[in-house]
N, C-alpha and C positions, 0 to 999 in steps of 0.2 A: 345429688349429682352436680360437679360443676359442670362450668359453661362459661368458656369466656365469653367478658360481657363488656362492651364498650359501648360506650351510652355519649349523646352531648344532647343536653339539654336544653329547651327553645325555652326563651323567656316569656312564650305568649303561651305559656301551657292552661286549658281550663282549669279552673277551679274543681276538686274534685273533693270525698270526705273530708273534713278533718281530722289528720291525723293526732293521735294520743298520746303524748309526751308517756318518755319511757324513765323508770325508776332507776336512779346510776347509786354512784359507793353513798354512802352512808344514808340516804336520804330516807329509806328505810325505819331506820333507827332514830330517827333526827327527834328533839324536842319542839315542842309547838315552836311556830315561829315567833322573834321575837324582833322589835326595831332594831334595824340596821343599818348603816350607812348604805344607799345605792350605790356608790362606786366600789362596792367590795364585789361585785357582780362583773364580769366580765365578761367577751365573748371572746371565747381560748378555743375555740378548732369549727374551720368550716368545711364542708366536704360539700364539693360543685358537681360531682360525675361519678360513676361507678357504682359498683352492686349495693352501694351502703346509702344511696337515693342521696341528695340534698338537705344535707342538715345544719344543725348550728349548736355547737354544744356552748352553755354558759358554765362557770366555773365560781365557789364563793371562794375568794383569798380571804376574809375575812374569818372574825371570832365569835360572829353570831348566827343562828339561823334568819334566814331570809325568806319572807313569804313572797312568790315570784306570782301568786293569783292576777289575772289580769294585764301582766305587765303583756310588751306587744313586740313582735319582731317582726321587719321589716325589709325587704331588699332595697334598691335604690327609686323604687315606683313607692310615690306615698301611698293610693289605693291599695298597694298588696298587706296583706295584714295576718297574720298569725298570733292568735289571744292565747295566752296558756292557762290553762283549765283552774277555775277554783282549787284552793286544797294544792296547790303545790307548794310545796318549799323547797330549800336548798340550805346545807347541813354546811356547819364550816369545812372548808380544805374538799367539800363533794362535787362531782362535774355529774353535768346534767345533758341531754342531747335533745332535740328537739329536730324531726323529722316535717318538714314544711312543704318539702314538693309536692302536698295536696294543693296548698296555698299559693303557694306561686316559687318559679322555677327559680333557681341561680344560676346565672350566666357566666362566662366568660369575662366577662366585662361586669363588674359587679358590686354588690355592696352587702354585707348581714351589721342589720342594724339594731340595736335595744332599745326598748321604749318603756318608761311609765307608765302605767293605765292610763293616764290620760292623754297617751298619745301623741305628745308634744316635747317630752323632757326625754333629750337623749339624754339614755346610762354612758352607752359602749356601741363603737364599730369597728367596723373591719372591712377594706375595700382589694382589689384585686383585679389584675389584667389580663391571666389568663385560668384557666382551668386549673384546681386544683391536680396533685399530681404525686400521692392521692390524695393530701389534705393541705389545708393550710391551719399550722399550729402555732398557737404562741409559747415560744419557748425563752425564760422559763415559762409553768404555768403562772398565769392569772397577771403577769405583769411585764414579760419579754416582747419581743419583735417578731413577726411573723415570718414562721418559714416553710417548708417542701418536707413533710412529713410524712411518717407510716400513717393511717387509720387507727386512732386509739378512743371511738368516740366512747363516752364514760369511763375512761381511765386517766390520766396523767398523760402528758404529750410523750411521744417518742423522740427527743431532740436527738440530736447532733447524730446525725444519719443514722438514725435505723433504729439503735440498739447499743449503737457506739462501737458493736463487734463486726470486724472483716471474715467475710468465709474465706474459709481454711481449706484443703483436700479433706474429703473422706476418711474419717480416722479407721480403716478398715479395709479389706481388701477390695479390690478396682472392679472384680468382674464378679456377674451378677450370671443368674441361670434361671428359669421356668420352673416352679414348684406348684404347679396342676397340670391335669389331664388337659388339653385342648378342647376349649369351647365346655369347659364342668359347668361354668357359672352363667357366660354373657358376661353383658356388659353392669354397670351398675353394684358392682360392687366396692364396699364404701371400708367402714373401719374396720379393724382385726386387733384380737386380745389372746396372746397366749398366758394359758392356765397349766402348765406343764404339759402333758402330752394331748392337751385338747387346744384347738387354736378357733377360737369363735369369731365368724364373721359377720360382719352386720350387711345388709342389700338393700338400696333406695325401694328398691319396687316393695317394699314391706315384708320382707323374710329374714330369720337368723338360721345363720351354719353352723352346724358342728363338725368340723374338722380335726381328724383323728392323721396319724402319720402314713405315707404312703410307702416306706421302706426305701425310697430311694433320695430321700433329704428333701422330699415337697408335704404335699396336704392332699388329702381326696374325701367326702362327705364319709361322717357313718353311717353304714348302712341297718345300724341297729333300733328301736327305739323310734322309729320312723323320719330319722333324719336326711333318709336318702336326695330327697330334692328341696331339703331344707324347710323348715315350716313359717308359716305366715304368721304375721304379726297383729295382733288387733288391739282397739286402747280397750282401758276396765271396763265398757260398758258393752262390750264383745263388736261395736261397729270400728268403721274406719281403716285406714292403711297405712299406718303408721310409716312416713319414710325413713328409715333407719339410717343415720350415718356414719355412729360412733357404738360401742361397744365395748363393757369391761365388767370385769366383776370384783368383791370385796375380801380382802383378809379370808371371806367363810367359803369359797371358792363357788361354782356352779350352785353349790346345796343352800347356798344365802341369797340365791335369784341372780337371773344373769340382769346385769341395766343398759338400757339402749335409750341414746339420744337420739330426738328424733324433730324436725325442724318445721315438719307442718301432715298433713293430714293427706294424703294423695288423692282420697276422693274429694278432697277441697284446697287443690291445690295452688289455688291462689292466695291462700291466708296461712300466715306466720303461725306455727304452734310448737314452740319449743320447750319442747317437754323432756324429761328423764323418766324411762319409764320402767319397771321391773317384772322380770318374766320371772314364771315357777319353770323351769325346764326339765321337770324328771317324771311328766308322762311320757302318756304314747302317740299321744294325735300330733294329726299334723298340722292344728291351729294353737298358738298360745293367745291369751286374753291373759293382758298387763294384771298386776293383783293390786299396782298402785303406781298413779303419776303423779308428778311435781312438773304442775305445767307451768313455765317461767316466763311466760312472754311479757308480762305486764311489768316484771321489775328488771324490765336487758331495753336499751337501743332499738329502736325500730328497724327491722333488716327485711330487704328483698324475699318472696318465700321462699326462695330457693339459696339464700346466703345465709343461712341461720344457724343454727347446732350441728355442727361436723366430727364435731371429737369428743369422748371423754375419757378420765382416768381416775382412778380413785388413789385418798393416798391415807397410811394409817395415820391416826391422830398420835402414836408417839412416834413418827416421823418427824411429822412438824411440829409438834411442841418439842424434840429435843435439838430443833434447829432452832429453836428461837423464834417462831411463825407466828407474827402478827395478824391480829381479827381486824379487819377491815371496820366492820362494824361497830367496834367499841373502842378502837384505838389503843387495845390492851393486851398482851400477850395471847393466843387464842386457849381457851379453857372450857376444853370438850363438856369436862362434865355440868357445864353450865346449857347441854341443848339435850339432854335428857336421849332416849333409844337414837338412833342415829347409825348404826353399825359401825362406828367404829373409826371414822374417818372420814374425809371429806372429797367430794365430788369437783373435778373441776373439767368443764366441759369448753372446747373453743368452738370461736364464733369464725363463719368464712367470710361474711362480711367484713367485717373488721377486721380481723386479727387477734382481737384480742381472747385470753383466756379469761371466764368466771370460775372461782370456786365456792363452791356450796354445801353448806350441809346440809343436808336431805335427811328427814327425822321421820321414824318408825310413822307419826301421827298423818305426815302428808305437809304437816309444815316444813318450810323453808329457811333460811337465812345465807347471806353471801355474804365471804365472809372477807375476799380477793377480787380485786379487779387487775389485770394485769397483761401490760402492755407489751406484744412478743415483737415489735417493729419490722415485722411482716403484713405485707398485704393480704393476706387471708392465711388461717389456719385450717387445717383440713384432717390431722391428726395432732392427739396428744398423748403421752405416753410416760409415765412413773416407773423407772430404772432404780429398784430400790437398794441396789450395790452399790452407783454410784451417787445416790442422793440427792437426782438428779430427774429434772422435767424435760420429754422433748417435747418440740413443738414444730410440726412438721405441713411446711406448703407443696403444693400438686406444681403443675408447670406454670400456672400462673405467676411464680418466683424462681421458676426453672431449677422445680427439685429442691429449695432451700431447705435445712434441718437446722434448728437453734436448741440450746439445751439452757436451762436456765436452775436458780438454785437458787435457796433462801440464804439472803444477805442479812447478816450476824448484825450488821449495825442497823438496819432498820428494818426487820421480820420480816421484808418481802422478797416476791421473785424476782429475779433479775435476769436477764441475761449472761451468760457466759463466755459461749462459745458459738459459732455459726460454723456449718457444714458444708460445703457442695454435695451435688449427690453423687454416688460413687463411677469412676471414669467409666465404666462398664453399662451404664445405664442410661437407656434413650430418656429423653424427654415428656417422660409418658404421666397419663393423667391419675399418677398414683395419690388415692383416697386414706390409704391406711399404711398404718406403719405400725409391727411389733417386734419388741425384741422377748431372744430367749433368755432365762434365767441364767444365773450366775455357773448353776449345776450342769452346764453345757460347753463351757467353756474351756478348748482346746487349744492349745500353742498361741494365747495369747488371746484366741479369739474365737467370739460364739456368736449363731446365724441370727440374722434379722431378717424379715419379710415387707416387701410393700402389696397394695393391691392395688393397681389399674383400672381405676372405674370405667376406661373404655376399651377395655379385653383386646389389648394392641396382638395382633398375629392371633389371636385364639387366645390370648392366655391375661389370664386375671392377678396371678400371684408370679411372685419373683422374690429371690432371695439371694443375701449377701452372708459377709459377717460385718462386725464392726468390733473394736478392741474391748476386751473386758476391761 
C-alpha cells in the first residue's frame, strides 16, 4: 500500500542496527577482487529524505574489481562511521548503495564521505545545502557534477531531468468510467494482469482475485472454484501474509502458476521481504500456499517496508533476445539457454522506493540471477506492465507523480531499457491512488483503440477499478 511519506531527517538520530549493504548490477557475478586504483570508486548518488531512507550509493568507473571490505563512510561528524561488511566488492562499471541512517542521519546541510580502512585516507565526497529532491546524482556517472535527480539507487544516474522524456497527453481516450460493483474489494487493492478473459488482481492485506467480465465493460470475482471473496495468500511454508502488490503470469498462462510480488511479510510488518512468489491456482480452497519463492531482498537496495516490490511483469525470452536485450550480468547479449528451466522468460519487477525496475530470471531450481537494473526517472513505480504488440514496457506511478505512465523499450545500440515516451494520465481521471495498471490484448482492439484498467489502492467513492482505452 502506498503512503505518502515526507520524512526530514534529524542529524542527532541514535545509532540503531547496522544496516546490510545491498547486492547492485553485476556484483553478483563479479570476479574475486583484485588491486585497484581507490580513485576508480566514487560516491555517484546520495539520497537525504524520502521512503528510500539515507543512502550513499558508490560506483567503480574503473577496469578492475575492487574489494570495498572495511572501507568507511562518513557524514561531516568524524564519530559517525559506517564500516562495509568483509566480503564486499564492487565489479567494474557496478553501483553499489549503502543504507546508513542506522548509523547516523544525513542532513540538510551535509556531507557523504569515503574512507579507507584506515580511516584517514579520503577516496571521494560529496557535500550539499539542502535536501535532496529526491536525490543528488553525479551525472555523468562516476565522474560529472552533481545534480536534482530521480532515485536510481543501484542503477545508472537518471540525468538530464528525469528520463530526458516531457509527458505528453494521454495517448487514448480522456474519459474514464467505474468497472466494479461499489465497495467489491475495499481499499488495498494493488496490481492487476489481464490474461484474456480472466483479470487477476493482487491485495496488500494478502489475497489474489480472479476476475471474470461483468457484461457491462467492468470486472466482478468468480464466483466458481471458491473465488467469491478472493483467497488468501501464504508463503511455502503454509505461514505468513504475504503482502501482494504486483501480479502477472507466463507464456503458459494461469496453468504455469500465477506469480505475485510481494514486499514483506504482514505479520512482520516491519521487515523488507521481497519476494516473487508462485501460486498453483486450480483448486478449490480458499487458501493457496506459494509452491516456490525467490526471495530478493539480499541482492536489491535497502527499502522502507512498505516501499519494496510494487510491480511485476514477465517478458518471453524471444522477445528480448530478438530485440537485442543485453544481460546485465555478463555484459553479453542475454542467452536464455545459458540459465537452464526458467519458464521461458524473464521477470522484472519495480521497486516503489526507488523507481527503479529489476529484471530477473527466476529458475525452475529456486535460483536467481538479475539480469537489468533499469532506471524509469520516476519517483516510485507502482506498476509495470509488457504490451507485447507494441514491444513495449510501462512503467506506471500512483499520485505520488500525479498519475505519470512512461513506456520504455530495448535500445538496438546498447541492449537496454530505455525510456521512450511519458504519459499524463488520461483528462478523465482524478488524481487517485491507482496501484495497478493492465492493458487488453491486441484481440480487443476497436476503432483504433482497446480498454485499459487501473486499480485505486484507496477505493475513492467505493470503487477500486476504472477503466479507459489507450491507442493500439
Amino acid at each position: 500500500m502506498t503512503v505518502s511519506r515526507v520524512r526530514r531527517r534529524r542529524r542527532d538520530l541514535p545509532l540503531a542496527l547496522a544496516a546490510v549493504p545491498a547486492l547492485l548490477v553485476g556484483a553478483s557475478t563479479a570476479a574475486p577482487a583484485q588491486a585497484a586504483p581507490a580513485d576508480d570508486i566514487r560516491v555517484n548518488e546520495v539520497v537525504t529524505t524520502g521512503s528510500a531512507e539515507d543512502s550513499v550509493e558508490l560506483h567503480n568507473k574503473g577496469t578492475s574489481t575492487v574489494d570495498l571490505s572495511g572501507w568507511i563512510l562518513k557524514d561531516d561528524n568524524n564519530s559517525s562511521k559506517y564500516t562495509i561488511a568483509p566480503g564486499t566488492t564492487l565489479a567494474p562499471g557496478a553501483f553499489r548503495a549503502f543504507d546508513v541512517h542506522g548509523r547516523f542521519g544525513l542532513g540538510s546541510s551535509d556531507k557523504a564521505r569515503l574512507y579507507l580502512p584506515d580511516g584517514g585516507t579520503l577516496v571521494d565526497s560529496h557535500s550539499w545545502s539542502g535536501h535532496s529532491s529526491p536525490s543528488w546524482s553525479r551525472c555523468p556517472d562516476g565522474t560529472g557534477a552533481f545534480e536534482a535527480a530521480a532515485v536510481t539507487l543501484g542503477a545508472a544516474n537518471s540525468c538530464g531531468g528525469g528520463g530526458g522524456t516531457d509527458p505528453v497527453a494521454w495517448p487514448g481516450a480522456g474519459t474514464i468510467a467505474t468497472a466494479d460493483a461499489a465497495n467489491a474489494f475495499g481499499g488495498d487493492l494493488s496490481g492487476l494482469h489481464q490474461d484474456g478473459s480472466v483479470l487477476w488482481a493482487a491485495q496488500n492485506s494478502g489475497k489474489l482475485w480472479r476476475l471474470v467480465r461483468d457484461g457491462s465493460g467492468g470486472w466482478t470475482p468468480d464466483t466458481a472454484n471458491g473465488w467469491s471473496s478472493g483467497k488468501s495468500l501464504r508463503f511455502p511454508d503454509g505461514s505468513g501474509t504475504p503482502d501482494g502488490e504486483g501480479v502477472t503470469v507466463t507464456g503458459a498462462g494461469a496453468s504455469g502458476g500465477v506469480f505475485v510480488a510481494a514486499e514483506r511479510n504482514g505479520d512482520a510488518s516491519g521487515t523488507s521481504r521481497l519476494s516473487v512468489l508462485r501460486y498453483d491456482v486450480t483448486g478449490t480452497g480458499s487458501t493457496l500456499t506459494a509452491s516456490l519463492e525467490w526471495n530478493l531482498t539480499a541482492d536489491l537496495p535497502p527499502t522502507g517496508p512498505n516501499a519494496g516490490f510494487e510491480a511485476i511483469t514477465w517478458i518471453p525470452d524471444a522477445s528480448l533476445t530478438a530485440a537485442g536485450f543485453e544481460d546485465a550480468s555478463t555484459g553479453a547479449p542475454y542467452a536464455p539457454a545459458g540459465y537452464g528451466a526458467h519458464g521461458g522468460g524473464v521477470f522484472f519487477v519495480g521497486v516503489e522506493g526507488t523507481g527503479a525496475v529489476h529484471g530477473y530470471v527466476l529458475q525452475d531450481s529456486g535460483a536467481f540471477t538479475r539480469v537489468a537494473s533499469i532506471a524509469t526517472g520516476m519517483a516510485g513505480v507502482m506498476e509495470v506492465q509488457w504490451e507485447p504488440q507494441a514491444s513495449r514496457l510501462w512503467a506506471v506511478c500512483d499520485n505520488t507523480c500525479g498519475g505519470l505512465h512512461r513506456t520504455l523499450k530495448i535500445d538496438a545500440a546498447t541492449g537496454a531499457f530505455a525510456v521512450t515516451a511519458a504519459y499524463t494520465r488520461p483528462a478523465g481521471m482524478p488524481d487517485h491512488n491507482n496501484e495497478g495498471f493492465a492493458l487488453a490484448g491486441a484481440d480487443e482492439c476497436v476503432a483504433g483503440g482497446k480498454p485499459v484498467y487501473w486499480s485505486d489502492d484507496s477505493n475513492t467513492d467505493g470503487h477500486a477499478l476504472r477503466r479507459g482505452t489507450v491507442d493500439c
